[in-house]
Every structure is written in C-alpha cells, then in structure tokens.
N, C-alpha and C positions, 0 to 999 in steps of 0.2 A: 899346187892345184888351186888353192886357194888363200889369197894375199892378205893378209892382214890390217885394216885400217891403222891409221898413223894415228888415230884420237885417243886408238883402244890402247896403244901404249903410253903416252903420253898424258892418259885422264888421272887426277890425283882418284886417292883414297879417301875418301869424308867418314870419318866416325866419330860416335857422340857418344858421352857415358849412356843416355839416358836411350838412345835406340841406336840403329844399326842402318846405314843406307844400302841395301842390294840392289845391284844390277840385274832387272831378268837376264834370265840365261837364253843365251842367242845359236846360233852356227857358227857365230867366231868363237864362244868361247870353249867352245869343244873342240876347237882345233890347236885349242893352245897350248903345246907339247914342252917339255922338258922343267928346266930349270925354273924358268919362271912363271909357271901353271902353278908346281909347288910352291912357291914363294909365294903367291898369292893365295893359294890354300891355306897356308901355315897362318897369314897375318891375319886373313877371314875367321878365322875358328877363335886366333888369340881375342879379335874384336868382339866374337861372341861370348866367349870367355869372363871378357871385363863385365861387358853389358847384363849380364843373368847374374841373378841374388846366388849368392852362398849357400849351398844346400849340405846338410850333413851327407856321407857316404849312406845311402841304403842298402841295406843288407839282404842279401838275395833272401827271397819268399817274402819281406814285408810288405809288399802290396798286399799279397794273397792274403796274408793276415788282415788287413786293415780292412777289405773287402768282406772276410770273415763275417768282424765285428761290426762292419753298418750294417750286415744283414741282419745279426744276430738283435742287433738294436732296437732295429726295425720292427724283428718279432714280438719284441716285448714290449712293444709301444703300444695303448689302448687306440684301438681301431674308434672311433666319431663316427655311430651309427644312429642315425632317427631311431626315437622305442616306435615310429607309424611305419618306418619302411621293416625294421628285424622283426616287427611281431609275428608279422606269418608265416616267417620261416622258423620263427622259434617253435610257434605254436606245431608247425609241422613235425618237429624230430620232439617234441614231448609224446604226440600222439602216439609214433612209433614206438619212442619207449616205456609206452602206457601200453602198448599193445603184444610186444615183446613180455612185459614184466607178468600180462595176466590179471586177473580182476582185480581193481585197488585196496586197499586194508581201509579200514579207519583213519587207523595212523596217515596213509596215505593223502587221503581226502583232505584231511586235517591242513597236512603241508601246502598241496592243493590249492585249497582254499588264499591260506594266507599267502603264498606267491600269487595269486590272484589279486589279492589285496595290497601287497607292496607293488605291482606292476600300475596297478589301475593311481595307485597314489603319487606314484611320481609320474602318470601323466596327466595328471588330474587336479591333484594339490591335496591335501589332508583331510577335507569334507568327506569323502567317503568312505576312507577308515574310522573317522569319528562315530558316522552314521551305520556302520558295519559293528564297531564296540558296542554299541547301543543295541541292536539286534541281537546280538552274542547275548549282552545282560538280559535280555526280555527273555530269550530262549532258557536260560537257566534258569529265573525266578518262576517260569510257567512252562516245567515240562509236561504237563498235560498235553497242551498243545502239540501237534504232530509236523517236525519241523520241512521244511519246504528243499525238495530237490536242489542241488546244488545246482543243476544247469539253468530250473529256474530264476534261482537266485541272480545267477552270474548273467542270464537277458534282462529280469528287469532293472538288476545296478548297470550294465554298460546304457541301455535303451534311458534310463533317466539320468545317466549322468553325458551322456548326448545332448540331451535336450537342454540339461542344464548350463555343458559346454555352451552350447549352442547360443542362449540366453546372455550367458556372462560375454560373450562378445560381441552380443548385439549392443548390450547395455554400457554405457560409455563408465569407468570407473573414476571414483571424485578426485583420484590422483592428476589422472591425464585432462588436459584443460580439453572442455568443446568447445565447438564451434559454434553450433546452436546452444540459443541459453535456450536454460531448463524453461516447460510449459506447463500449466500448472491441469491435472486430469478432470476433466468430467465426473458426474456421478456414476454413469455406466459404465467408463473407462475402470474408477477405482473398482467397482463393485467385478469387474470381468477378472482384475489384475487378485483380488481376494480369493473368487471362486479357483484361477490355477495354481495359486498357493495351498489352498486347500487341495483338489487331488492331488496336487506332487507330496504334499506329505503323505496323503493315504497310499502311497505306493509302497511305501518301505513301510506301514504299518502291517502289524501283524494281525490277522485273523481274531477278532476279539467275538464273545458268546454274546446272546440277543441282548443281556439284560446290563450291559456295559456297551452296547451300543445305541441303548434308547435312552441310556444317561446319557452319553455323547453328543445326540440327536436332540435333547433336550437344552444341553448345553449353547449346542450352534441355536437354539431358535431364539434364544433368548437375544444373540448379536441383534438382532432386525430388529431398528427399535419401532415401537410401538406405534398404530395407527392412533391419530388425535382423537381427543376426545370431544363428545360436541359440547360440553362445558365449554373446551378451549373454540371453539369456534365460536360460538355464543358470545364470552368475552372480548372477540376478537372484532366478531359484527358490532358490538356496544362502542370498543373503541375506534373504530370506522365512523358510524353514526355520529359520535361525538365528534369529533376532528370535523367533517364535515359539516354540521351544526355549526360548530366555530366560525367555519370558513365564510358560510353563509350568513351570521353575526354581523361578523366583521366586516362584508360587503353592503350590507345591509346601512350600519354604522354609517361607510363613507358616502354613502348615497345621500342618507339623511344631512350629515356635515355640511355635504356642499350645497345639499337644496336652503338650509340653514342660512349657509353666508351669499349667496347668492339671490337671495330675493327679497323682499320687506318682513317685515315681522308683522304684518296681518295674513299673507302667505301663509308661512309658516304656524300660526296659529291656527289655520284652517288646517291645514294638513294633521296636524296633532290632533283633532278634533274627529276627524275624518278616522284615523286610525291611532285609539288611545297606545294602544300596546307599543306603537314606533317611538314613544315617549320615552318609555320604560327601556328599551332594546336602547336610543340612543343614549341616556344617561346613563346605563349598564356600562355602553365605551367608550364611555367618559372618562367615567373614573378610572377602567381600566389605563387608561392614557397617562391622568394624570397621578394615578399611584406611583408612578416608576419615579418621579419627578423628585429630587432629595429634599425639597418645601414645597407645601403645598399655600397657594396664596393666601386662601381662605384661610388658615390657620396663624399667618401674618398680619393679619388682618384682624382677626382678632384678639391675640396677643397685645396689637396697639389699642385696639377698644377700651382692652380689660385695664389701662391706666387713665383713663377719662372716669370721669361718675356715670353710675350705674342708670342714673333716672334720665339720661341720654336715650330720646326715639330714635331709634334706625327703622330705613327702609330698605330693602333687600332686593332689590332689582337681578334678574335671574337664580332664583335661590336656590334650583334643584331637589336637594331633600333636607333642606334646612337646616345644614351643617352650625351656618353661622349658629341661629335662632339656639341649636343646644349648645354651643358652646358659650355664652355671655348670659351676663344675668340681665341684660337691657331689654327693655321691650321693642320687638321686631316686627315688622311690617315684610309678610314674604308675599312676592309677585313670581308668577313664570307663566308659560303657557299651556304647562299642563301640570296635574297634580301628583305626586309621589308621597304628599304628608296630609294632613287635616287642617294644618296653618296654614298653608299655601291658599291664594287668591287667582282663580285663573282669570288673567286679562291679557292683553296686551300693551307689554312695560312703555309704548308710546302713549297711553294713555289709562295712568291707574288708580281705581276709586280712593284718592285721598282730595283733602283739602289743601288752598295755599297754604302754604310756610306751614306747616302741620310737625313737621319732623326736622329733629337735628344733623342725621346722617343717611348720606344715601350712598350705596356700597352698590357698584357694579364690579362684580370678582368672573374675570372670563365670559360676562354675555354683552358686550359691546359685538353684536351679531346683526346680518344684516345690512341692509346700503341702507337704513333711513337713521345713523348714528346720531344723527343732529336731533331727529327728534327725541331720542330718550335722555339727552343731556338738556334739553330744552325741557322736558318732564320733570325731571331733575330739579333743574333751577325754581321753579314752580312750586313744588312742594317743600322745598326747604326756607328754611328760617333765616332768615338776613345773618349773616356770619358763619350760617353752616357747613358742616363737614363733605366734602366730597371725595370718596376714595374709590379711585379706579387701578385695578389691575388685569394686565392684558399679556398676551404671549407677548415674545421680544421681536417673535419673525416676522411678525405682522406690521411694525414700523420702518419706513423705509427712516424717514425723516422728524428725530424727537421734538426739535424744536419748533417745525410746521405743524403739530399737535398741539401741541400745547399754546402756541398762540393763535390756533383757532379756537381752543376752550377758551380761553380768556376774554375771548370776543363775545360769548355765550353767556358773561356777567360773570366769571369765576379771576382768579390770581391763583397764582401755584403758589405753595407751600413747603412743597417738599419732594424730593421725586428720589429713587432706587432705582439704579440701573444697574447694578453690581452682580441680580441672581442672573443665571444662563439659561434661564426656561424664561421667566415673565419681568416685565418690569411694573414697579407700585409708584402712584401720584397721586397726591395730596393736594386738592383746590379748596380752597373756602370761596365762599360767594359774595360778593360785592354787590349785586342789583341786578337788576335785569337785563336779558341779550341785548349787546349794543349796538346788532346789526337786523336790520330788518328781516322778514320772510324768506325774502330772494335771492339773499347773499349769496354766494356760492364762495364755500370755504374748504378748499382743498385738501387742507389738513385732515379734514376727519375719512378720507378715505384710505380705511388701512386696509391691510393686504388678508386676505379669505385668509384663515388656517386648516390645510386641506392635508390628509392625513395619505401616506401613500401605501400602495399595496406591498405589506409584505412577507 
C-alpha cells in the first residue's frame, strides 16, 4: 500500500553518550512491521539506556512517602508574615476568644496588657516598653492616683508612637549619610521644636495634684531667660556713644593732619587760634600714633642730649607738651602754635621771638610740617650759635630721596654729622652749622619737599 523510502533504510544510527538523536515519528514509521521495527526498538531503548544517570531501584510507595515529607516540611516551616498585614486578623480571633471566654480577670488584663506591649515593641523598637516600665513604676509608688483605662492607655501609646514613628522617618538618622547638609534652625524654629518636645512628654505623664503642678509650672518659667535690664541697656548706649566719639576723633584727627601738611604754617596757626580745642583733639592723635611706635624720637633725642653739658640752650621747635623740656636738665626754649603747658610760646616756628645765635640746639622732632620747610631751617640757622647743634627727626615715609635732603640742608649753612637710618618708623640727622644760607631767597631747592604724612582710615 505503502512503499517505503530507500533513505529510511539506509540512514545510519547517530548516538552520543551525552544525548540522544530522535527521528519524529512519521507514517513511515508506523508502517514498519516485523523484524526490523523491533530491531530498532530494542537499539533505541539500549541508546537510552546508556544515556540516563544510574538510578537506584525505587521501591514501590516511595514517591508517596517523599511527597509525604515535603508536605509535612512545609508545615513546619515558619510562615514570613508582616506583624502590619497579621495584625487584624489576629486582633480579630483575640476578640472572639475574649468574648467566648466572658468578662476578663485581672489576671487576664494583666496578660493583655503585656502582649500588648511585646507586640507594639517589636514593631516599634524598645522606647515604648521602657516608657510603659516607667508608668508601671509611677503607678505603684502613687497608688492614690486612680489608674487610667486600659483602652485609654493603648490609644494614647499607639496614637503617640505614630507620630513619633512618623517623626523618626521624617528625621534623617546620623548613621545613613544625607544629602542635604545639615541647616542650622532659627530662633522660632528652636523655640516650636522645644514646645513639641514638651507636649509629647506630657502625654505619657500622669495626672499630677495642683501643688506639683505649680512647681512644675514654676520650674518651666524659669527656662525663658530673663528680659534686660535697663542697667544693661544704659551700659550698652555708653558704649555706643563711646565707639562713636572715637570714630568722630579720629576723623576729626585726619582732617586736621592733612589741613597741617598741606598748607603754610601761618594757616595753620590761624586755624588753631580759631578753634583752641582742635589743638588739644589733634595732639591727643598724636600720641595715640606714635605710642605704638617701639622708640619714641623724642626720647633719642634726648638720651643724646643727656651726654653733652647740661649748660647747653636748646630751642624746641614743635614742642607739643614739652616732653623734651621735662626730660633734660638744659634750659629750653618751647615754640608750637598752640599751648598744652605754661612753657610753651605760641608763635609761629617760621618766625620765633629769639635773638641771633642765642642758642646752642635746635631740635625739630616730627614738626618739619607744612610746604614753607625752608623757612624754619632758615630760622634755625639764625638763631643758633656758629658751630651749633641741629637735630632733626622725621618719619621715614616721608623721604623719597635721603641724599636730595640733605644736600639741600647744607646749602642752608649746615654739614651733616651724622644721620640714623636704621629705626623703621623715623630717621634722626645730625647738622652743625657752618655760616649762613649759601643760596639766596629764590633758590628753589627740591630736596626739602617731603612727602605729607597722612594717616588712613581705619
């Protein structure tokens, strides 16, 4: 009926240990009858034979048993249930057997309670069995007090340990890194985050009598500190006032300074005259200045005095408040343009009631001031004594050019003698005098224009 292809006889057998090649099964191969159907049955099974692992014999019923035993396994295996999804079904069948059993004992309650308490703690963490111990103690030391429903209890411990969940997950803990750095709170802020720390404690507090509540009451008033006192205010306005007085000083100060180096010295003797007190105000920030200074010139100054003889006249060209005059035992001649002592002669240092050559020394310590420099070295030269002393000291920042100074003095009848450059505030020169200026009226000697010393704000 139907012929057999010539391929299907002729195709070899392929087998592998590791798998098994099959033929689907076709219409030929259900027609393939006799001898050689089974002969290829028999070699199929043997090839499946090799191919499948070693099995021991099983022995009838052991599935059934092993089947048994996973279920039984199974049984015994702890079921992985949220305590948020089993609570309501637990709390369900407690009901019933609270309601089956009949009204609860004491005893009961008791149990109650603390399965109440180991539930809420292991979803919760340890805080509110601690907090639960603590209410327990307060309840035995003051059984006067009438102790509170248990259903109470059990809403205001879940309803504040809600909130307090609620908080601790808002609140980033110091373990787990943020994101946001920390900010640091306002005063309103602190003050809000204080007041809900306080009711959340008063929620678990118990019911306390009037006269331990106005201790308590007294206790918190005292937090709030204290409104100022107008003592402190008072003090407070004084040192305002003062700081500002300073401020005004000290502006005061450099106004004067640069009207000082900026104009002639009959100027400035007008001004002083005009307003004695700006005298006083600026030698006040004078000294201030040069306190700080680790030498004071004036004090070098006559340090070299004090090895000369005593019967030596000095004249004192800007004397201020006659430091030199008490420091030497020489007799001193003090000029300025205005008075802070009883010694002092108010003139103006370009023109000061002495005689020629009258005097041995004439000392200008810091008042080379003013554009008309020429004249009070020319005053200078006039009043002293053929061979006389000339000592001048002067800031350091005020020279551009040492050596343009000093051979402009020397054209003015003087020779140097000596000169300091070494301190870092002022430098000291030493002229003696030779005869008189050796350039006329009109010379124009550049040298003696030194640089203002103008003080800045700070």
């Amino acid at each position: 009926m139907f012929e057999e292809p010539e391929w299907a006889e002729e195709a070899p057998v392929v087998a592998d240990l590791g798998s098994v090649a099959l033929r689907p099964r076709t219409t030929a191969d259900s027609q393939i009858k006799g001898s050689k159907r089974r002969q290829l049955l028999a070699t199929l099974r043997a090839l499946e034979a090799a191919s499948l692992p070693q099995q021991p014999p099983s022995l009838p019923g052991s599935d059934e048993e092993d089947e048994e035993e996973v279920v039984e396994r199974k049984k015994k295996r702890p079921k992985k249930v949220l305590f948020a999804s089993a609570s309501p079904e637990v709390e369900k069948k407690r009901k019933k057997k609270r309601q089956k059993q009949g009204p609860p004992s004491s005893d009961s309650k008791e149990e109650e309670v603390e399965r109440k308490k180991c539930h809420k703690g292991a979803l919760l963490g340890n805080d509110f069995a601690e907090e639960e111990k603590r209410k327990r103690k307060c309840q035995k030391q003051d059984p006067s007090n009438p102790a509170q429903p248990l259903d109470n209890v059990d809403q205001t411990g879940s309803k504040a340990w809600n909130s307090s969940a609620a908080n601790d997950f808002t609140k980033p803990s110091p373990e787990t890194p943020c994101s946001n750095p920390p900010h640091t709170l306002s005063r309103k802020q602190w003050r809000n985050r204080q007041k809900n720390k306080r009711r959340q404690k008063n929620k678990f507090r118990l019911p306390q009598p009037p006269e331990q509540a106005s201790v308590t009451a007294a206790a918190e008033e005292t937090e709030v500190p204290p409104a100022p006192s107008p003592d402190s205010h008072g003090a407070r306005a004084e040192a305002l006032r003062a700081r500002m007085a300073q401020r005004l000083d000290g502006a005061r100060f450099r106004y004067l300074n640069e009207q000082l180096y900026s104009g002639p010295s009959s100027a400035a003797q007008r001004l002083f005259q005009e307003d004695p007190e700006a005298f006083l105000l600026y030698h006040r920030g004078f000294q201030s200045q040069v306190k700080k200074w680790p030498l004071q010139p004036v004090d070098r100054i006559a340090r070299d005095l004090h090895r000369r003889p005593a019967s030596l006249v000095v004249a004192d060209f800007g004397c201020g408040d006659c430091r030199l005059a008490s420091s030497i035992r020489n007799p001193v001649h003090c000029f300025d343009l205005a008075s802070l002592d009883p010694r002092v002669t108010v003139c103006d240092m370009a023109q000061v009631p002495l005689e020629d050559e009258s005097v041995d020394v004439a000392v200008f310590c810091l008042s080379l001031m003013g554009t008309n420099i020429r004249d009070f070295l020319e005053e200078a030269n006039r009043v002293l004594k053929p061979g006389g002393l000339l000592k001048v000291a002067e800031v350091s920042s005020r020279f551009e050019d040492v050596r343009t100074f000093l051979g402009a003095v020397t054209k003015l009848g003087f020779k140097v003698i000596s000169k300091d450059l070494t301190n870092s505030h002022f430098f000291l020169f030493d002229f003696q005098k030779t005869g008189p200026p050796r350039v006329g009226p009109k010379a124009q000697l550049s040298g003696l224009k030194l640089q203002p010393c103008l003080y800045k704000r700070r």
